[in-house]
C-alpha positions as CSV (number, residue, x, y, z in Angstrom):
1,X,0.0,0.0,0.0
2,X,2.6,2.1,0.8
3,X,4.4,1.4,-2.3
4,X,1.4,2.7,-4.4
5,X,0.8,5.7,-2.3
6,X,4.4,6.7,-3.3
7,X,3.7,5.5,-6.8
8,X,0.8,8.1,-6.4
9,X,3.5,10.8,-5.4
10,X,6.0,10.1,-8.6
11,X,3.0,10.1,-10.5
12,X,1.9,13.8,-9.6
13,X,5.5,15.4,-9.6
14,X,5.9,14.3,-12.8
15,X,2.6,15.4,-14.4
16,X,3.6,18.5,-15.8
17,X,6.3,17.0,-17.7
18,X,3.2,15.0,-19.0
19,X,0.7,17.9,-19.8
20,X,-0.6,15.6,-22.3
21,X,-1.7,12.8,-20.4
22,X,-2.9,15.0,-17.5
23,X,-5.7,14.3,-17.2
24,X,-5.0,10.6,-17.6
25,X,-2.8,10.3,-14.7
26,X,-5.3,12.3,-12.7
27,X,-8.0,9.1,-13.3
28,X,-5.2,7.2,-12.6
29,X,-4.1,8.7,-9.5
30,X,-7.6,8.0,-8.4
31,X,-7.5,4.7,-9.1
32,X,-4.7,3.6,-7.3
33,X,-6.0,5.6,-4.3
34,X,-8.9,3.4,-4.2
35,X,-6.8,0.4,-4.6
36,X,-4.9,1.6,-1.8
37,X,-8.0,1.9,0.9
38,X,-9.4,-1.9,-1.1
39,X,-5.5,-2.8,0.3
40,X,-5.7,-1.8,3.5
41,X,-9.1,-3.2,4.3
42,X,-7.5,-6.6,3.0
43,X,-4.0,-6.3,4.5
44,X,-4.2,-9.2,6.5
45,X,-4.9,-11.3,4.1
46,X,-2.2,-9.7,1.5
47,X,1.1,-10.3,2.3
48,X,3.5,-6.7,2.2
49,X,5.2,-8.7,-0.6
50,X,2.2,-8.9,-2.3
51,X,2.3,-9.7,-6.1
52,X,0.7,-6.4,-7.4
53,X,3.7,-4.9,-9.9
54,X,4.2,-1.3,-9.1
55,X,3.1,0.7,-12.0
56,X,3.5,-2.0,-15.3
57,X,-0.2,-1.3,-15.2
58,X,-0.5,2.3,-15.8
59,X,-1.7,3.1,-18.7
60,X,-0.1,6.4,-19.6
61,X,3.2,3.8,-20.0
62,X,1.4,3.0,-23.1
63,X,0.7,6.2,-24.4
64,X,3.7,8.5,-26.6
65,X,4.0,11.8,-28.7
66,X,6.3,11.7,-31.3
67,X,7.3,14.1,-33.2
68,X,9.1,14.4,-36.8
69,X,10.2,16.7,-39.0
70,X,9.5,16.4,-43.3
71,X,9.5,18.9,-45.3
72,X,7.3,21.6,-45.9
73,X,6.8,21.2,-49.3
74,X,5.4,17.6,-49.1
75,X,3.0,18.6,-45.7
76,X,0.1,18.2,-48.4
77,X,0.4,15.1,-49.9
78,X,0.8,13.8,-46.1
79,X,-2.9,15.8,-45.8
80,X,-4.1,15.1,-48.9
81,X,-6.4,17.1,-50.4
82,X,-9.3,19.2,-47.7
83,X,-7.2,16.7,-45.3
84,X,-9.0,13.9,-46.4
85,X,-5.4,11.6,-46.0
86,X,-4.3,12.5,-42.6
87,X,-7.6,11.9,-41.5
88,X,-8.3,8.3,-42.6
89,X,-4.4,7.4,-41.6
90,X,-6.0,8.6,-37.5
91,X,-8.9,7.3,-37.8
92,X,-7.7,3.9,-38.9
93,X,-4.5,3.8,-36.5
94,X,-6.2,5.5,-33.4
95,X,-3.3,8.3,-33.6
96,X,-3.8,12.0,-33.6
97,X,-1.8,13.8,-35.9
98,X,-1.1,17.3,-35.9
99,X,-0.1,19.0,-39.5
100,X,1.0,22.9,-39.3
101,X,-1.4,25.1,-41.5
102,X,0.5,25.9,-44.9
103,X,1.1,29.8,-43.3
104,X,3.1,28.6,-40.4
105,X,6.5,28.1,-41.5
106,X,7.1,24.4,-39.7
107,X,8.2,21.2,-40.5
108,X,7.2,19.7,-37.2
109,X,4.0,17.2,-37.4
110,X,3.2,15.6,-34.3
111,X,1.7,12.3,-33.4
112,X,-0.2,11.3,-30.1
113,X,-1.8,8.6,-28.9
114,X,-1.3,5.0,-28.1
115,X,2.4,3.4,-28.6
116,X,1.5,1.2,-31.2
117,X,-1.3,3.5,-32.9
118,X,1.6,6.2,-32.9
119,X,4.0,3.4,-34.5
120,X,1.5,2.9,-37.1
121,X,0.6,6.3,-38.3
122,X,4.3,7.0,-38.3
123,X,4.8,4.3,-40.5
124,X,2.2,5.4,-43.4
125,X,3.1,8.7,-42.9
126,X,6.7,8.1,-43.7
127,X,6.0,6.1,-46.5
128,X,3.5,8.4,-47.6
129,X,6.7,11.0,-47.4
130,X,9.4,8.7,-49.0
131,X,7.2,7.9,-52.3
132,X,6.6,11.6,-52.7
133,X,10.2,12.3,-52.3
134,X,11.0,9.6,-54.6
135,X,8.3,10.4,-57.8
136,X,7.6,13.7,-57.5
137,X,9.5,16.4,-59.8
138,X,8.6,20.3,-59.6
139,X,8.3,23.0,-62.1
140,X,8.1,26.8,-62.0
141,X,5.8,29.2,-63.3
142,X,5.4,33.2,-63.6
143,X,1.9,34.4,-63.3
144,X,0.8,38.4,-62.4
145,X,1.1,38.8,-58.7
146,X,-2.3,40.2,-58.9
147,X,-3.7,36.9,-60.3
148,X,-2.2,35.2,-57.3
149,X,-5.4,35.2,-55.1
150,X,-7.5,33.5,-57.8
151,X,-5.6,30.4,-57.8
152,X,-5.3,30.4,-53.7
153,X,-9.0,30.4,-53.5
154,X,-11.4,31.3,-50.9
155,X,-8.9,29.9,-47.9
156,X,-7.2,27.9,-50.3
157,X,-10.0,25.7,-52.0
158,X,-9.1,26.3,-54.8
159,X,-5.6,24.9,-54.4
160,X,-7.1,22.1,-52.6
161,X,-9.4,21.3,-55.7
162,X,-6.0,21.3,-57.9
163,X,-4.5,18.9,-55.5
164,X,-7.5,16.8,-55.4
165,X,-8.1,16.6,-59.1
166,X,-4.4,16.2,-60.6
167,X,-2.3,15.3,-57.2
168,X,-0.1,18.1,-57.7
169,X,1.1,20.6,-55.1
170,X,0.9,24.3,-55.9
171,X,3.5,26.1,-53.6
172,X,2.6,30.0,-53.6
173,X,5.0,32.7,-52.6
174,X,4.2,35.0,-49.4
175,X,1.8,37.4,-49.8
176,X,4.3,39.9,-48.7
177,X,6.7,38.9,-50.9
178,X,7.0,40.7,-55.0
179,X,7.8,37.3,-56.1
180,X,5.5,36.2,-59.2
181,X,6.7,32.6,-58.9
182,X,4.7,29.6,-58.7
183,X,5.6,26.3,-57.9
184,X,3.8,23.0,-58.8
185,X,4.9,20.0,-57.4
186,X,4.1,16.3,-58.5
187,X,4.6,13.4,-60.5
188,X,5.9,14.0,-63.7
189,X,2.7,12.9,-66.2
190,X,0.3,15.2,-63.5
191,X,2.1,18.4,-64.2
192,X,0.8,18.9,-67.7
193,X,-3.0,19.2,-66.7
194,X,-2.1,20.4,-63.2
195,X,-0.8,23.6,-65.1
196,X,-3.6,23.7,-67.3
197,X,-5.8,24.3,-64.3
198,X,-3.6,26.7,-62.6
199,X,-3.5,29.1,-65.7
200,X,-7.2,28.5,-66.3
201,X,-7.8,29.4,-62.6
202,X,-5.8,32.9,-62.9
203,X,-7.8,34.1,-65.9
204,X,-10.5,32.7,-64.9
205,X,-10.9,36.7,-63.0
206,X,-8.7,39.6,-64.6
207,X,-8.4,43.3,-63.4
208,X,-8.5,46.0,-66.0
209,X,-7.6,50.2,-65.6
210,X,-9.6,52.3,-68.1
211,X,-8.0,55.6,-68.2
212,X,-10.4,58.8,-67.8
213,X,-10.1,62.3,-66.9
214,X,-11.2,62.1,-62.9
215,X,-13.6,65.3,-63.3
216,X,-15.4,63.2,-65.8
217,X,-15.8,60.4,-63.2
218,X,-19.1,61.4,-61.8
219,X,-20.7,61.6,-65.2
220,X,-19.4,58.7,-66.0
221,X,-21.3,56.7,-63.0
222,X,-24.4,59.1,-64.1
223,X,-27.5,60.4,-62.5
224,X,-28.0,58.3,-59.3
225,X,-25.2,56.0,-60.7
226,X,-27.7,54.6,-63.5
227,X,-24.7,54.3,-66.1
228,X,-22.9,51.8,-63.9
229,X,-25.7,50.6,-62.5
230,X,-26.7,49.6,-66.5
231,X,-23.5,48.0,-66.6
232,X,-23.5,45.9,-63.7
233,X,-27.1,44.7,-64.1
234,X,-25.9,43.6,-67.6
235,X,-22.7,41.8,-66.0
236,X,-23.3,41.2,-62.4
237,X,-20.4,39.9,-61.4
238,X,-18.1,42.7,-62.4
239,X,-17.1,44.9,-60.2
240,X,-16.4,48.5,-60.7
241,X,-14.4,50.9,-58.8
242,X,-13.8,54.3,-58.9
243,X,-11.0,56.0,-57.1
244,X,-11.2,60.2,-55.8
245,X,-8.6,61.9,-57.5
246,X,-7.2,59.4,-59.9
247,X,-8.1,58.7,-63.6
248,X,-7.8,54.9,-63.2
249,X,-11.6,53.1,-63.4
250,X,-10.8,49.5,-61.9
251,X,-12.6,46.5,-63.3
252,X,-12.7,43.2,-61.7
253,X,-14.3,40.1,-63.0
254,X,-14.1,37.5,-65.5
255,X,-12.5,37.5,-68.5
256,X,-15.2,38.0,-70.5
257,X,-17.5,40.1,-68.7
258,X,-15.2,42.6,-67.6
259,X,-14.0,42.8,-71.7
260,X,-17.7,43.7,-72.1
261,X,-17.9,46.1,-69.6
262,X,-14.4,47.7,-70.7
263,X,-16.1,48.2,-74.2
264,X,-19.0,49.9,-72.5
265,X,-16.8,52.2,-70.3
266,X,-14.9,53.2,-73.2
267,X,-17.8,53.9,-75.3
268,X,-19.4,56.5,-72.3
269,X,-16.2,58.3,-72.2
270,X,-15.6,58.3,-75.5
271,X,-18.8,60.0,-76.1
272,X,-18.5,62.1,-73.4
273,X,-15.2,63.7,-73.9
274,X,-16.4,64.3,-77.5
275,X,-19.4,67.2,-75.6
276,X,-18.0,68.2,-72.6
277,X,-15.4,70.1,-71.1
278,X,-14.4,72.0,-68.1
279,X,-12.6,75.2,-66.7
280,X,-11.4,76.2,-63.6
281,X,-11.2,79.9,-62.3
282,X,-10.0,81.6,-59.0
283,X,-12.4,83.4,-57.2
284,X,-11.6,85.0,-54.2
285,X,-13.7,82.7,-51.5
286,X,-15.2,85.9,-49.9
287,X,-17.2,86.5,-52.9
288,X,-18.2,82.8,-53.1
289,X,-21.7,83.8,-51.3
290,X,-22.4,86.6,-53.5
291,X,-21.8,84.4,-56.9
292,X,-24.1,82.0,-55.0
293,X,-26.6,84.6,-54.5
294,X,-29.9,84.1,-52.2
295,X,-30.8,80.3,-51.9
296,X,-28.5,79.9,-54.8
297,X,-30.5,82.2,-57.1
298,X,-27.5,83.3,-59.0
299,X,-25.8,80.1,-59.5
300,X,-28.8,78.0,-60.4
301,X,-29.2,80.7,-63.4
302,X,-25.8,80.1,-64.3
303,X,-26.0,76.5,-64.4
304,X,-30.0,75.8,-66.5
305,X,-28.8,79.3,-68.8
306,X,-25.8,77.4,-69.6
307,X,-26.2,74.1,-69.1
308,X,-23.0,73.3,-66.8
309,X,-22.3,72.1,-63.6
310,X,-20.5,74.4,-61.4
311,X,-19.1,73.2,-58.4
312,X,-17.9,76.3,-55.5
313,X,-16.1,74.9,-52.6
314,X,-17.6,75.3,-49.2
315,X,-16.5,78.3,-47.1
316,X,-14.7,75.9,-44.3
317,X,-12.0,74.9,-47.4
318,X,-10.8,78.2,-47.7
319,X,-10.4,77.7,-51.5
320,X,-10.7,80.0,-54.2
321,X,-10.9,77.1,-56.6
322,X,-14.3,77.4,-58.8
323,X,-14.8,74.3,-61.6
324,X,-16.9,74.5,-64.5
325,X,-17.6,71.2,-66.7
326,X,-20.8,70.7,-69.0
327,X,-21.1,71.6,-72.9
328,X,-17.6,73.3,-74.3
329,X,-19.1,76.5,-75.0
330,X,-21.7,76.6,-72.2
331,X,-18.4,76.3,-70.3
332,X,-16.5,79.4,-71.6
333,X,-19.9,81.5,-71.6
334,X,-20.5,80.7,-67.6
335,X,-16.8,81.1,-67.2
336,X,-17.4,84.8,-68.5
337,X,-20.2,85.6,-66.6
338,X,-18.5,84.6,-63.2
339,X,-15.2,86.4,-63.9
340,X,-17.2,89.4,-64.6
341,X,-19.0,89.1,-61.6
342,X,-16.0,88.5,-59.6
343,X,-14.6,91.7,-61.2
344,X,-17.4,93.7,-60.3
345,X,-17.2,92.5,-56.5
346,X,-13.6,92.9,-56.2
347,X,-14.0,96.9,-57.7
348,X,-17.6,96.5,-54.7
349,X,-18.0,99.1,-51.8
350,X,-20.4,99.1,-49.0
351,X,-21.6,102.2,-47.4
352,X,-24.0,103.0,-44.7
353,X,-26.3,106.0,-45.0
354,X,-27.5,107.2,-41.8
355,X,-31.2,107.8,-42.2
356,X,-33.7,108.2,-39.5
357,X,-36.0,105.7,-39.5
358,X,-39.2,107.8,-39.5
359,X,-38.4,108.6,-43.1
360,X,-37.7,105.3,-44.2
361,X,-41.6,104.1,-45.3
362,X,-41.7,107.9,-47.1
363,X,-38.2,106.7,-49.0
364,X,-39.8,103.6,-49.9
365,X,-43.1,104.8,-51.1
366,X,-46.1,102.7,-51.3
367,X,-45.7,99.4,-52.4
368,X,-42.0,100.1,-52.9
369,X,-42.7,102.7,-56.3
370,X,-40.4,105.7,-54.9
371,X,-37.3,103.6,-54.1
372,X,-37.9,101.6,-56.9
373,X,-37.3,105.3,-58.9
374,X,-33.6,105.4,-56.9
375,X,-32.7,101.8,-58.1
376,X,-33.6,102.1,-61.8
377,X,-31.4,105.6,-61.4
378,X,-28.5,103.3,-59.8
379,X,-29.1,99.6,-61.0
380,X,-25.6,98.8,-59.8
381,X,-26.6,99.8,-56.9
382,X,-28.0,97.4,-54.0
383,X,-29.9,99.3,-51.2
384,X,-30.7,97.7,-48.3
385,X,-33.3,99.1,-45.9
386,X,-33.2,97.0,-42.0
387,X,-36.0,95.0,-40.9
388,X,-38.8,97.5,-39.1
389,X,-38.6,95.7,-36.2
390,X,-35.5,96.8,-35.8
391,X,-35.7,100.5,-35.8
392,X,-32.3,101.0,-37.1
393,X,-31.0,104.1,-38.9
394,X,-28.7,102.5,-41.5
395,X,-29.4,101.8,-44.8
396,X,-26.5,100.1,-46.5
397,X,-25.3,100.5,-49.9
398,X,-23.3,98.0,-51.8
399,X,-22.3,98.2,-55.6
400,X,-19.5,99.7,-57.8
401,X,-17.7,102.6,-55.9
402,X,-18.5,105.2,-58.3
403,X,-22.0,104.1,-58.9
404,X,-22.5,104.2,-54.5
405,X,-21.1,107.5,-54.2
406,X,-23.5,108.5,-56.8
407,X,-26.3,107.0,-55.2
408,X,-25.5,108.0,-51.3
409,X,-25.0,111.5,-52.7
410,X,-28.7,111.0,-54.4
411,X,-30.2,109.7,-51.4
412,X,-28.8,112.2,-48.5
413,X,-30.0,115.1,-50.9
414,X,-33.4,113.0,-50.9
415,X,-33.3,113.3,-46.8
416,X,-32.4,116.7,-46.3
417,X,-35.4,117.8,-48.6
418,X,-37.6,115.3,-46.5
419,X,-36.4,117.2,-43.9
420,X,-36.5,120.5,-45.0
421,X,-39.9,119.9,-45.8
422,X,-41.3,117.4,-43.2
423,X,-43.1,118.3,-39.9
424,X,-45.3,115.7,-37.7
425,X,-47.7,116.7,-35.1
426,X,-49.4,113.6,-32.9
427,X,-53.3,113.5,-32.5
428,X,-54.9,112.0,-29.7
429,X,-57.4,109.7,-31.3
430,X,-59.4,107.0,-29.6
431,X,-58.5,103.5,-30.9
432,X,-62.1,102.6,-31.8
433,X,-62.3,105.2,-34.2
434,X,-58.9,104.7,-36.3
435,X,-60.9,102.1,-38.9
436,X,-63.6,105.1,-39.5
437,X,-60.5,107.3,-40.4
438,X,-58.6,105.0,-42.6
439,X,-61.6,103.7,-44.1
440,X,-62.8,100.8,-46.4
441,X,-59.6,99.9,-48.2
442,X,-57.6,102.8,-46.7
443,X,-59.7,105.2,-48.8
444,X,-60.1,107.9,-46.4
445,X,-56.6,108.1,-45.2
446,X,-55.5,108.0,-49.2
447,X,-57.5,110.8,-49.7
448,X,-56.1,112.6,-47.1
449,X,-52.7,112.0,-47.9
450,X,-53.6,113.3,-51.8
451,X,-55.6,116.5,-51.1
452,X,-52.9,117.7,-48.3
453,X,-49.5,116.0,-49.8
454,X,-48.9,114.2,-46.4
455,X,-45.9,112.1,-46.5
456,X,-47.0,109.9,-43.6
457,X,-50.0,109.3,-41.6
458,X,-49.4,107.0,-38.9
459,X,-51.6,105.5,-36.0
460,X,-50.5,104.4,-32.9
């Protein structure tokens, strides 16, 4: 008993150096405890010299790990292909083998499990090996590095389905590597058809550039992307990319789709080039707002008068940078009209006019008609009259310096005859009376205004 209790001890101080049978040697531990208690209760029947054999028993004594080194290059005809191979050899023999994936760069494979299982799958696996070493011949190939990921496959079926259809071996170069080489590896008579497949699987997809100017990009892809989108519905499984900045169009497909859709590309830019153009002006950004004009009233003429696209940058860019593309002479007529309009700004004055506001409605005139008089006089001129609400005194002037001068001279003139002229005197009037006074329509207080030449009646 005490025998197996230290047994029991040798057994646990040496279980890490078996981390794979752990757990094994645990159940066994337990085991021998039992037996040890089943001893004791029986002790006077069993001699101390008993015949129970220390440990021959133990089953992790029957257990190994092996592990062997073969080459890298022959790891998947030890697989076979979608590991079909190594996976018959363990389930026949018992033995767990362990292949590293074709990314890690081992040679190790390891094999666990019983001592005789592990003898066995060692056995086919080396012969496995030595036949391969022995037949086997290799030849190299130079295909596009771009193609490279068509004959890899979705993880690597694709390489599997070579291997599993010819028994050749098709060793790629790292990804990170600028090496266009490609190795195939296998029996001499396999090689031919093993080839054939390799270079069918690399144009089986190609990637094609068409060159075009990148302004002409977005009318290229059209409206809502409808020109690509007629494309693509045509030839699904083309894909199309377009790149800010750059004139290359990328096309990505098979062979003969994406030679379709080249044609069709082509043909859109061709035809487009052949009615449009474009010109690019520098406009000083401050003035952007005023080419723009209210809720883009200025700039929407532009672009249906015309029939271009113009494209201002946003204030935040701080660019000057104004593009014009659309019909060749639509271009250079809207390219006109926007340098002249930046020339008029950039030779632009404001002024403020200090005018009471009292005399503002008289300036005004009803329905607009006397200030309409000053504007038609100055139609350079913008005058802008604040909101009544406010109650400010400044009218602002903004136009051609000459042209303002003119018109603030015009205006103050204007005022001092208002002036001159002008004097107000309030009358206490009860409020229930003011809609007798004005009368139906206002027609009283008109007629007031007419037979005395008042310039304001007002009611408070």
């Amino acid at each position: 008993c005490e025998f197996l209790s230290r047994n029991c001890e040798f057994i646990s101080r040496n279980s890490e150096k078996k981390s794979q049978n752990s757990d094994f040697i645990s159940r066994n531990c337990d085991f021998i405890a039992r037996n040890c208690e089943f001893i004791s209760h029986n002790s006077v029947k069993k001699s101390p010299n008993c015949e129970i054999k220390s440990c021959n028993y133990l089953f992790f004594d029957k257990r190994a790990v092996e592990r062997l080194s073969f080459e890298k290059a022959f790891h998947p005809f030890i697989a076979g292909a979608y590991n079909q191979l190594v996976q018959e050899v363990s389930q026949e023999t018992g033995a767990r083998i362990s292949i590293p994936p074709p990314s890690v760069p081992k040679d190790e494979i390891v094999i666990t499990g019983e001592k005789e299982a592990v003898a066995t799958a060692i056995a086919r696996i080396r012969a496995i090996y030595e036949d391969k070493k022995r037949k086997t011949t290799t030849i190299s190939v130079e295909v596009k590095k771009s193609q490279h990921k068509y004959i890899v496959g979705p993880k690597g079926n694709t390489l599997q389905e070579i291997l599993e259809n010819t028994g050749v071996s098709v060793e790629m170069p790292p990804l990170d590597s600028a090496s266009e080489t490609i190795i195939l590896r296998g029996e001499p008579d396999k090689l031919g058809p093993a080839l054939t497949q390799v270079y069918a699987k690399a144009k089986s997809v190609i990637v094609v550039e068409v060159i075009a100017p990148a302004w002409l990009h977005r009318f290229i892809i059209g409206k809502k992307g409808q020109n690509i989108s007629r494309i693509t519905q045509q030839l699904p499984k083309v894909h199309i990319e377009f790149t800010d900045g750059e004139e290359c169009i990328s096309l990505e497909g098979p062979t003969e789709e994406v030679e379709q859709a080249q044609a069709q590309l082509q043909e859109i830019i061709k035809d487009l080039m052949a009615r449009m153009d474009y010109a690019e002006i520098n406009i000083d950004h401050r003035f952007h707002r005023h080419l723009i004009g209210k809720n883009g009233a200025n700039i929407n003429r532009i672009k249906e008068q015309y029939k271009v696209s113009v494209r201002i940058p946003q204030d935040s860019e701080h660019c000057g940078l104004v593009r014009i593309e659309g019909d060749p002479q639509g271009v250079q007529l809207a390219r006109k009209e926007l340098m002249d309009m930046a020339q008029r700004m950039e030779n632009e004055r404001t002024k403020d006019l200090i005018i009471e506001h009292k005399f503002h409605r008289t300036i005004i005139g009803q329905k607009g008609e006397k200030i309409k008089e000053v504007r038609d006089k100055f139609p350079e001129v913008i005058i802008i009259f604040p909101d009544q609400q406010q109650k400010s005194d400044i009218v602002q002037l903004r136009g051609p310096k000459n042209e303002v001068e003119k018109c603030a001279k015009f205006l103050q003139k204007l005022i001092a005859e208002l002036v001159e002229s002008s004097f107000s005197i309030s009358v206490p009037i009860h409020k229930q009376f003011h809609k007798n006074i004005i009368g139906k329509g206002g027609a009283n207080i008109k007629k007031v205004r007419t037979q005395r030449q008042l310039f304001l009646f007002l009611f408070f």
